[in-house]
C-alpha positions in Angstrom: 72.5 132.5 107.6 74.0 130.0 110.0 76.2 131.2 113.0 79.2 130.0 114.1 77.7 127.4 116.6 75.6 125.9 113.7 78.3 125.6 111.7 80.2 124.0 113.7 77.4 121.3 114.9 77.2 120.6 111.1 80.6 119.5 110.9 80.8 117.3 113.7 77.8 115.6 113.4 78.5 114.7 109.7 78.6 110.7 109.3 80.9 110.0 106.6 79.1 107.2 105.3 79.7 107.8 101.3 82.9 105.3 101.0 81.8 103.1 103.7 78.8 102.4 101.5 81.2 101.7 98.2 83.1 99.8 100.6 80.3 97.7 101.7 79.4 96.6 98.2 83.1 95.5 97.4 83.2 93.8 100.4 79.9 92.1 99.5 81.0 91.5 96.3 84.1 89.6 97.2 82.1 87.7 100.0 79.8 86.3 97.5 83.0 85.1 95.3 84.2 83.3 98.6 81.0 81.7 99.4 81.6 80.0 95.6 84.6 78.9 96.6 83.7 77.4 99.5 80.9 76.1 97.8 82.4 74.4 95.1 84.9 72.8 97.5 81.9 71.1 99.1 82.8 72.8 102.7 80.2 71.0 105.5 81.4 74.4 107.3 80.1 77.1 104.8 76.1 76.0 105.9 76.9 76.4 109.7 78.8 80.0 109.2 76.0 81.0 106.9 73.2 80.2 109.1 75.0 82.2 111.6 75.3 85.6 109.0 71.7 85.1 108.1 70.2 84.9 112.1 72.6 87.7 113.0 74.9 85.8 115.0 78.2 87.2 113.3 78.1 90.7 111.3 79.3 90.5 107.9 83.4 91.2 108.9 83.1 89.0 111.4 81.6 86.5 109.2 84.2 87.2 106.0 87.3 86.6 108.9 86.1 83.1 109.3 85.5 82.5 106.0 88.7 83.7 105.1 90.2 81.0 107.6 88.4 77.9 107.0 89.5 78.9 103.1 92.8 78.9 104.2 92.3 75.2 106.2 90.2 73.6 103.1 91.1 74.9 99.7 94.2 73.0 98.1 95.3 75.8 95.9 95.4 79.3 98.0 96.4 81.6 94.7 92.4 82.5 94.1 92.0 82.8 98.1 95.1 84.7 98.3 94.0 87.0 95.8 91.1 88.0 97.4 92.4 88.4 100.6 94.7 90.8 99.4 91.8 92.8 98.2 89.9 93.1 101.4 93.1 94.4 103.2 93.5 97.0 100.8 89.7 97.9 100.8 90.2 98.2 105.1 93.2 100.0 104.6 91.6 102.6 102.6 88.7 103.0 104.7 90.9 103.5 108.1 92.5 106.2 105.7 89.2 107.5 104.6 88.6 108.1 108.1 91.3 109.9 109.3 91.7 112.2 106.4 87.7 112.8 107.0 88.2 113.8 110.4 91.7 115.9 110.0 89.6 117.9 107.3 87.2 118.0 109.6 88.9 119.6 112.4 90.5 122.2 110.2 87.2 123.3 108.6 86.0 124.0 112.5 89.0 125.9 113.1 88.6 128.0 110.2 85.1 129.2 110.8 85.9 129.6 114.6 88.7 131.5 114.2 89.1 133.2 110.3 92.2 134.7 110.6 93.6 130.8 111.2 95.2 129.6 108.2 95.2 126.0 108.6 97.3 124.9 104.8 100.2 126.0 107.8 99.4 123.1 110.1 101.9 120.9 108.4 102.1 118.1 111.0 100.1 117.1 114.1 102.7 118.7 116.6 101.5 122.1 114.6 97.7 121.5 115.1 98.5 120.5 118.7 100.1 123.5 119.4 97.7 125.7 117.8 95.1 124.0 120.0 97.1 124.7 123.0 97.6 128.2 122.4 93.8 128.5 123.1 93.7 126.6 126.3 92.5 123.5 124.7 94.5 120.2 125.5 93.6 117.6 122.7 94.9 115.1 125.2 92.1 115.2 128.0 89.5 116.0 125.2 87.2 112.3 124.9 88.1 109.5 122.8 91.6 111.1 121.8 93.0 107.9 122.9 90.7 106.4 120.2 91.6 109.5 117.8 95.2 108.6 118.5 95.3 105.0 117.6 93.6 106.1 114.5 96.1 108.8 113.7 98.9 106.5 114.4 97.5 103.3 112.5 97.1 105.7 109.2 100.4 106.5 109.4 102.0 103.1 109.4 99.8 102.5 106.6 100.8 104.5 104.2 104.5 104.1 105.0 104.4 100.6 105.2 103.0 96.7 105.7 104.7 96.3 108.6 103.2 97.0 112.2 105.6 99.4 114.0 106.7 99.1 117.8 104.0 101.5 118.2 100.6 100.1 116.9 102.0 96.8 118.1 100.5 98.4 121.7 97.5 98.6 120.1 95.3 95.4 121.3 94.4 94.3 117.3 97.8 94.5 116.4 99.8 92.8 119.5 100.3 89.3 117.6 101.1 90.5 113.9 103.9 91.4 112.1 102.1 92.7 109.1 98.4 94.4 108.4 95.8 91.9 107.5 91.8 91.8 106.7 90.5 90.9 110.2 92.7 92.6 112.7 92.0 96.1 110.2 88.6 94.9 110.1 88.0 94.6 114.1 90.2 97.8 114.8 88.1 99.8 112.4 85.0 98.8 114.1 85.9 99.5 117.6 87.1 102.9 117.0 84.3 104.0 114.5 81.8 105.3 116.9 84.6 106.8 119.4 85.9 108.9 117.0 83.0 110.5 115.8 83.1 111.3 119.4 86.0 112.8 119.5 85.2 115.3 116.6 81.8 116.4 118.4 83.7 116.5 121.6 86.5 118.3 119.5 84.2 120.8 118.2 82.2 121.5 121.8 85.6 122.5 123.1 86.2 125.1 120.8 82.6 126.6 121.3 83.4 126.4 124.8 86.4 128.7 124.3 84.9 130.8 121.9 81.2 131.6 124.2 82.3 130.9 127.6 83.8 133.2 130.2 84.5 132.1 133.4 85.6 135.0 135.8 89.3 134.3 136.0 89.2 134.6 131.8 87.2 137.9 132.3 90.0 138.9 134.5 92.8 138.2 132.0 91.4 139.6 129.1 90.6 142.8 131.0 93.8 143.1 132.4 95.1 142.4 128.8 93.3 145.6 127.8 94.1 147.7 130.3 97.9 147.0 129.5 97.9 147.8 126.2 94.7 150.6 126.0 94.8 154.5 126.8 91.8 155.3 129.3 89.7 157.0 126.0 90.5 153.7 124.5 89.0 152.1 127.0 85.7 153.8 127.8 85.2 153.8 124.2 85.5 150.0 124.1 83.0 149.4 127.1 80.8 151.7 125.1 81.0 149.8 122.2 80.5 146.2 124.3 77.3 148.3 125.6 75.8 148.2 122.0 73.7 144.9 121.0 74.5 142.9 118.4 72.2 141.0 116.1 73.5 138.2 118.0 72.2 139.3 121.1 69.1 141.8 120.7 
């Protein structure tokens, strides 16, 4: 049976890959219904950005972003265009979601095999989690990549409440120039942060090991002291006796 630690590592070190992957083939899909597009309108253009796909040069949302605008500069009618467009910024905006959900699951889970008696269904918000965090000496804030976690947490948000980019994720560098969500700036925003907040959830889950299994002096000290407030002297001795005994844990 796995311990505490184990289960734990297994979390955080989860990729979540499974809608990425549908993702991927929509995007593909779409991509190929460009290229025919472009095709058809006899673009010199669509050669030269297709060389550059197939050497490596640009990755496939970096090559679907200039697509996307040399459509816009070529095509005489935009509704087919448009269309599709639409559809790639829906499919980004469901993976940023994707994301966060995965990871706000994710945290939960760790929190309820590190601590059982945690009922996390009462974490309604993120002020709740944060606090829950800080009542074990754990600030979210200085943990790494939360700045990454953040923007992540804050761009979900404005998501699913609206099209238009808040005050807030205007701050963010993708979003500084648009009023409203599109393909490419989703696009770039979700590839910059993928890797960091993976990062954060290992980090995330390292720090509540660390507060579970390690015990510095000065926490030796206050959880002693708690003890002796609250214990008889039989209580006592008959706790240290008990710490005495091994553990499967520790035979």
């Amino acid at each position: 049976m796995k311990n505490i630690k184990e289960k734990i590592f297994e979390i955080t070190n989860y990729q979540f890959e499974t809608f990425d992957n549908a993702i991927e083939c929509a995007f593909e899909n779409l991509g190929e219904r460009l290229e025919n597009l472009n095709k058809n309108n006899n673009s010199r253009e669509y050669s030269y950005l297709s060389d550059k796909l197939k050497k490596g040069i640009l990755n496939f949302d970096e090559y679907l972003d200039q697509l996307m605008k040399l459509l816009r500069e070529t095509l005489c009618s935009i509704g087919t265009s448009f269309s599709i467009e639409q559809e790639l910024k829906t499919l980004s905006e469901m993976r940023i979601i994707y994301l966060y959900k995965n990871i706000e699951i994710s945290i939960k889970r760790i929190i309820e095999i590190a601590y059982p008696e945690i009922k996390t269904n009462s974490f309604f918000n993120w002020n709740s989690m944060n606090n829950f965090f800080k009542s074990k000496h754990i600030e979210l804030k200085n943990v790494a990549k939360y700045d990454i976690y953040d923007q992540l947490r804050l761009v979900n948000n404005n998501i699913k409440h609206s099209e238009i980019i808040n005050k807030e994720i205007k701050k963010i560098k993708e979003f500084k120039n648009n009023e409203k969500f599109d393909f490419s700036t989703l696009s770039e925003f979700y590839m910059r942060i993928y890797q960091g907040i993976h990062l954060f959830l290992n980090e995330v889950g390292n720090q509540i090991i660390n507060e579970l299994y390690l015990f510095s002096d000065e926490r030796l000290t206050e959880l002693s002291n708690s003890y002796k407030d609250r214990m008889s002297i039989k209580d006592l001795n008959l706790f240290i006796e008990k710490l005495k005994k091994p553990t499967a844990n520790n035979i």
